[in-house]
Structures are given as C-alpha cells and as structure tokens.
MDAnalysis code that builds the backbone (N, CA, C; Angstrom):
import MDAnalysis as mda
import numpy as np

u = mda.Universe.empty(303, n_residues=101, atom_resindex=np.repeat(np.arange(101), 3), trajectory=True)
u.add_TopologyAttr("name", ["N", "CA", "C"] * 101)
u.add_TopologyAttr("resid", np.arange(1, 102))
u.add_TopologyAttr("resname", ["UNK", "UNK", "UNK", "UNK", "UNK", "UNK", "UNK", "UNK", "UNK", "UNK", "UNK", "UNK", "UNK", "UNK", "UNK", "UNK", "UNK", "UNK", "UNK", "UNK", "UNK", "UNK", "UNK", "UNK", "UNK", "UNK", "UNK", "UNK", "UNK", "UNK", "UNK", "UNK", "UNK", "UNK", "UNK", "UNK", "UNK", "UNK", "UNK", "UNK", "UNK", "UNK", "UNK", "UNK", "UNK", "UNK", "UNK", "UNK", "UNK", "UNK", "UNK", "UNK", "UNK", "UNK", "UNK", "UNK", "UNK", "UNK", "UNK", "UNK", "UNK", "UNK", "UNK", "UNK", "UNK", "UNK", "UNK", "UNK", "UNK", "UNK", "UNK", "UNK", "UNK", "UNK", "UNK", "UNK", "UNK", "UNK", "UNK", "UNK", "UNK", "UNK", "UNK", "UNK", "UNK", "UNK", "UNK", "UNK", "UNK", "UNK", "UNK", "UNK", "UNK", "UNK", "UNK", "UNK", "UNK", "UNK", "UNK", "UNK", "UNK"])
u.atoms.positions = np.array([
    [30.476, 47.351, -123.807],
    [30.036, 46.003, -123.559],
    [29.065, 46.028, -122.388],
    [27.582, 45.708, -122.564],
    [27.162, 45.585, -121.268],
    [26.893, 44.335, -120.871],
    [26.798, 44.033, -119.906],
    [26.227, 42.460, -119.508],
    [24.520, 42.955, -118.556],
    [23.559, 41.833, -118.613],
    [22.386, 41.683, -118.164],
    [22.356, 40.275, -117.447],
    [22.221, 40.271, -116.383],
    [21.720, 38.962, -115.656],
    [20.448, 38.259, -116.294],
    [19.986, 37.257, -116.786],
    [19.380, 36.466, -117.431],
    [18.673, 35.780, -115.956],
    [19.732, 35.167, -115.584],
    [19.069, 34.283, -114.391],
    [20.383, 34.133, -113.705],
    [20.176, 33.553, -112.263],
    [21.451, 33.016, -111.577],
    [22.425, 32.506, -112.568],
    [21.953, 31.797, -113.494],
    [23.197, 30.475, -114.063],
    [23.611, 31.210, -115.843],
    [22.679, 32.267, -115.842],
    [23.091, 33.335, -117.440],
    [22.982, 34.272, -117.060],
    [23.985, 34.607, -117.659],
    [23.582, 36.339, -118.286],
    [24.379, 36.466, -120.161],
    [23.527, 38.187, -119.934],
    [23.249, 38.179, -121.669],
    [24.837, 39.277, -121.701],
    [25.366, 39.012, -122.857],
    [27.041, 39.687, -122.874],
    [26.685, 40.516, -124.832],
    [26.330, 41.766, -124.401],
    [26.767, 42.363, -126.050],
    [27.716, 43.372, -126.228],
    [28.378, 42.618, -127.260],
    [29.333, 43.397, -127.497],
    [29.661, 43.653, -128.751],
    [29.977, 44.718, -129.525],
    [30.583, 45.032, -131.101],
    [32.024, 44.256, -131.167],
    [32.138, 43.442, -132.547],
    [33.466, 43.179, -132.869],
    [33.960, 43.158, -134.557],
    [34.547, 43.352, -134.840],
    [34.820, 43.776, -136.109],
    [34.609, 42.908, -136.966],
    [33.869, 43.203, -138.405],
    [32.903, 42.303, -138.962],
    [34.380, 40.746, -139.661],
    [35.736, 40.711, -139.731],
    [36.582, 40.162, -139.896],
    [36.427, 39.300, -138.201],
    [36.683, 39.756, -137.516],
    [37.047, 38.561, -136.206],
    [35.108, 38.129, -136.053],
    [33.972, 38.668, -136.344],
    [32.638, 37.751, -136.258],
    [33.243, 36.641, -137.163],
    [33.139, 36.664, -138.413],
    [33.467, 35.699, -139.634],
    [34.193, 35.005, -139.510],
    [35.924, 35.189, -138.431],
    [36.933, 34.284, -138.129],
    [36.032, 33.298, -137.475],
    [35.195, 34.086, -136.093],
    [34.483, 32.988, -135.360],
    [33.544, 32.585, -135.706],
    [32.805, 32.680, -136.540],
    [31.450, 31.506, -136.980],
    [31.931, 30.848, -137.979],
    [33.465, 31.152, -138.821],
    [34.356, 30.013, -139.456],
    [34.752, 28.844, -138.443],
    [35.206, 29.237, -137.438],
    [35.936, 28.503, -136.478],
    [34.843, 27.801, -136.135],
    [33.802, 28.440, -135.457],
    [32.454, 27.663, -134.941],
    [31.953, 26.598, -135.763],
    [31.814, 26.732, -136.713],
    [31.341, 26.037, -138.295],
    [32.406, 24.370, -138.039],
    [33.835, 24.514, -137.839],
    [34.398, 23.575, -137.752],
    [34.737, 22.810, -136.929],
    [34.519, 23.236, -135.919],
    [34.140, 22.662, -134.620],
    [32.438, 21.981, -134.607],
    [31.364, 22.801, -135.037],
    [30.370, 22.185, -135.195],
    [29.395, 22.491, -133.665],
    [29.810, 23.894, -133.598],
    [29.237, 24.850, -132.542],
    [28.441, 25.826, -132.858],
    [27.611, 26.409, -132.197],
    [26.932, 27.767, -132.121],
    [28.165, 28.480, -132.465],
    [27.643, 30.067, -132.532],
    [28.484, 31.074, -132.202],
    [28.603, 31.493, -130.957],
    [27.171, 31.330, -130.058],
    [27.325, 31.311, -129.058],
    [27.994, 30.409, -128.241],
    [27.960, 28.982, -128.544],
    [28.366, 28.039, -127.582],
    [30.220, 28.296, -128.372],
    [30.629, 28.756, -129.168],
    [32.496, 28.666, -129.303],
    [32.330, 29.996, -128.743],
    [31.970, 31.142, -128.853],
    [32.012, 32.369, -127.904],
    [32.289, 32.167, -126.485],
    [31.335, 31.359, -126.016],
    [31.401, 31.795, -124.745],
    [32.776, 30.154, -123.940],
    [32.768, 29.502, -124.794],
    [33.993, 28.507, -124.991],
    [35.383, 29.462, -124.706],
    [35.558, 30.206, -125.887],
    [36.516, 30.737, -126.128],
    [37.096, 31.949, -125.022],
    [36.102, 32.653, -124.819],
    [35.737, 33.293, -123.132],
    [36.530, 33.180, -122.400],
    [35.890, 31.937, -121.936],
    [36.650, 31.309, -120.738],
    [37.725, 30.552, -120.596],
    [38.300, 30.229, -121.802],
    [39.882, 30.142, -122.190],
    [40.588, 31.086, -122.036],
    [39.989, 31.909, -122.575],
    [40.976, 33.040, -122.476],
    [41.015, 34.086, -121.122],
    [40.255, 33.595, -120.384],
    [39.803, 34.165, -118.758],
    [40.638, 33.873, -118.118],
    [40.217, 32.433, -118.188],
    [41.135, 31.304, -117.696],
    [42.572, 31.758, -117.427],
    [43.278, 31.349, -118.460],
    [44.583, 31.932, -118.934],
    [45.093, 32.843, -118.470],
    [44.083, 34.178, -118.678],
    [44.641, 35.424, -118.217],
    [44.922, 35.364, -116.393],
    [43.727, 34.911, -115.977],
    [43.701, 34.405, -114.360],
    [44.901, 33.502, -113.814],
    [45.134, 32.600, -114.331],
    [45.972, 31.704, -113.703],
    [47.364, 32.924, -114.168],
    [47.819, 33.044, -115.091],
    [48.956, 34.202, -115.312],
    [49.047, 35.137, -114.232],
    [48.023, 35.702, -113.946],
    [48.007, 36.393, -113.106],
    [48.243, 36.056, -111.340],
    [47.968, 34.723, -111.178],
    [47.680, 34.116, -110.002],
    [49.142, 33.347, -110.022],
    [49.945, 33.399, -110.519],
    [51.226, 32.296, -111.006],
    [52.421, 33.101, -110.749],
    [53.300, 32.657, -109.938],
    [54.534, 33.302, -109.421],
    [56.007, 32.450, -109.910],
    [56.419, 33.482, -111.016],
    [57.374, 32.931, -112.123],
    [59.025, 33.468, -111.881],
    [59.458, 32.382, -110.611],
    [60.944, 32.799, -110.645],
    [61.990, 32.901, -111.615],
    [63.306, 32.950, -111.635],
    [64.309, 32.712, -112.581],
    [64.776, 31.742, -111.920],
    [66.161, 30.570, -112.237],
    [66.593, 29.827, -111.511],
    [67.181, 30.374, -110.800],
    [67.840, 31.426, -110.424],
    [69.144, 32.364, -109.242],
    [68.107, 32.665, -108.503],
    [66.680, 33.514, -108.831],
    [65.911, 33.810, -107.640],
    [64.942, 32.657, -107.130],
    [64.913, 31.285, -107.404],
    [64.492, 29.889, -106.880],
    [65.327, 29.398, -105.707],
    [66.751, 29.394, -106.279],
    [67.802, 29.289, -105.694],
    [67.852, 29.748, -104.632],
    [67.898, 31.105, -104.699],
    [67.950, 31.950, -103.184],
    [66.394, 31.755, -102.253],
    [65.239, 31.851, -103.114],
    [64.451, 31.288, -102.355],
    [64.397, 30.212, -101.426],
    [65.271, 28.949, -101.904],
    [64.832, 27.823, -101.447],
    [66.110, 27.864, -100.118],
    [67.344, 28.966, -100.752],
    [68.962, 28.823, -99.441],
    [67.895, 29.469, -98.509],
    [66.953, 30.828, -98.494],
    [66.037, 31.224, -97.491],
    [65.451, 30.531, -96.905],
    [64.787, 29.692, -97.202],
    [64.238, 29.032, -96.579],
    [64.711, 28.240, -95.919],
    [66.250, 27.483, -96.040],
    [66.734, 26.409, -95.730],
    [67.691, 27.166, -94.316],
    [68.255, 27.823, -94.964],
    [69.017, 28.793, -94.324],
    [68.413, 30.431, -94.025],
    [67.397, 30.399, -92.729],
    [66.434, 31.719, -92.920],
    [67.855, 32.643, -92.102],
    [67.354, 34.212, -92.333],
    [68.164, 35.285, -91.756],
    [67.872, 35.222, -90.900],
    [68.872, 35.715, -89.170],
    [68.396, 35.890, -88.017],
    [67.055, 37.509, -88.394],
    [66.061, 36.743, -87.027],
    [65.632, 38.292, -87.016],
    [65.852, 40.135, -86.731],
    [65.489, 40.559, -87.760],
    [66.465, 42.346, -87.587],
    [65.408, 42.678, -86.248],
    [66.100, 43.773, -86.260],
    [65.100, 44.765, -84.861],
    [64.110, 44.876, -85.132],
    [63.403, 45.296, -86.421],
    [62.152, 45.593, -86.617],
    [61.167, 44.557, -86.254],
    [61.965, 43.363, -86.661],
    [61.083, 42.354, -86.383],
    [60.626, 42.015, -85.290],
    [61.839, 42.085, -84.387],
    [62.078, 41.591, -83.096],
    [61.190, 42.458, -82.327],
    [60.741, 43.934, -82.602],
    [59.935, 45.044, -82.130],
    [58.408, 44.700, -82.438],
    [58.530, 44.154, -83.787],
    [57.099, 43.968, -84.133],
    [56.317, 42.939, -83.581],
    [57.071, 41.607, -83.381],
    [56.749, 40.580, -82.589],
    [56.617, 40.551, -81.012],
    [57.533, 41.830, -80.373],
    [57.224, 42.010, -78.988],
    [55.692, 42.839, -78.913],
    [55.510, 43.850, -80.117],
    [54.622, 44.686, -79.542],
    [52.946, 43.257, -80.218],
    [53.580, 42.893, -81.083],
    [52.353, 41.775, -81.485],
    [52.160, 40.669, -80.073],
    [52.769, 40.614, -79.259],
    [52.541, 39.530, -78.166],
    [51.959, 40.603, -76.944],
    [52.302, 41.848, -77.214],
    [51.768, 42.693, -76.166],
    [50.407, 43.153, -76.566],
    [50.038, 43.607, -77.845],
    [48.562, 43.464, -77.909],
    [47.931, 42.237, -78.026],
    [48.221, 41.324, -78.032],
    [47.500, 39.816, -77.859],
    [47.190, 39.572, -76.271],
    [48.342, 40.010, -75.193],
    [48.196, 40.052, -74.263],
    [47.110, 40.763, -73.943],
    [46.899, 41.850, -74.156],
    [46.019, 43.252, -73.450],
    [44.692, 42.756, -74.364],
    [44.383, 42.323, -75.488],
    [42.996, 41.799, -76.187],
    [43.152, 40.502, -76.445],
    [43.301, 39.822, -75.476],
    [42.797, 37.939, -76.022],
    [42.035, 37.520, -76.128],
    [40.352, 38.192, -76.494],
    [39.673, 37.804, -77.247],
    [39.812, 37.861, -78.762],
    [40.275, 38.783, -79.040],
    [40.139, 39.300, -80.540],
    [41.039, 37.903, -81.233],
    [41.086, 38.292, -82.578],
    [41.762, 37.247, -83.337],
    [43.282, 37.893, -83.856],
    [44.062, 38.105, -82.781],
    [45.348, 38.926, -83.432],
    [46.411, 37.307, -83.672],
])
C-alpha cells in the first residue's frame, strides 16, 4: 500500500483488494449513492475510528471497577518506595528549581 501526499488536505492511497471485496464495495457504494472513492474513504475512517477509540478505551470487569473505585475511596497508606521516591523527588526539586520536576 503506498500513500502520496496530494496536498495538505489529500493524499493518494493505492492499494490491491480482491476482485470480490472491490464489487462488495461499488455494490455497497451504488446503494448508498456514492463514489467508490467517497464510501472508501467513508468506510476508512470508520473503521480507524473504531479501531482507535478500542484502543484508547479502558474496559474494566465489575470486581476490578469495584476495587478501583474502594482505591480510590479508601487509598493504601504509602510503602517505602514511595515514601523514598517522594523524599528524593522533593530533594531534586530542591537542588534544580528551575527545571520543571
């Protein structure tokens, strides 16, 4: 598949697809009352879409919601590590307070 920049707002997308899924889509296109291009590049970004937000989407069970939300309500005291990490994080903030720590 390569893509070519056209201009800022296009670019050109070719790609081989099997002569059964062209024909599904210029059927589909046909009934909709689209290009092939304009349900192509429709269809695209549905399915971009989709894949993106899936990907971007954090899907508990109800037991691990649950415990999320007792965490939050009810947080753990802090362990040592923490308690180490936060002393030595206030000690380099101290020694560089310009920077953005």
């Amino acid at each position: 598949m390569a893509v070519s920049t056209k201009s800022a707002e296009q670019a050109r997308l070719n790609c081989r697809v099997s002569t059964r899924i062209k024909r599904r889509a210029e059927d589909a296109a046909s009934l909709l009352g689209q290009s092939i291009t304009d349900f192509t590049e429709a269809a695209l970004e549905e399915k971009a879409q989709a894949v993106l937000e899936r990907h971007e989407r954090i899907t508990l069970s109800e037991r691990d919601f649950a415990q999320f939300v007792a965490s939050i309500e009810n947080p753990p005291l802090p362990t040592q590590g923490l308690r180490d990490a936060m002393a030595e994080y206030q000690r380099l903030k101290a020694q560089f307070p310009e920077s953005n720590l």
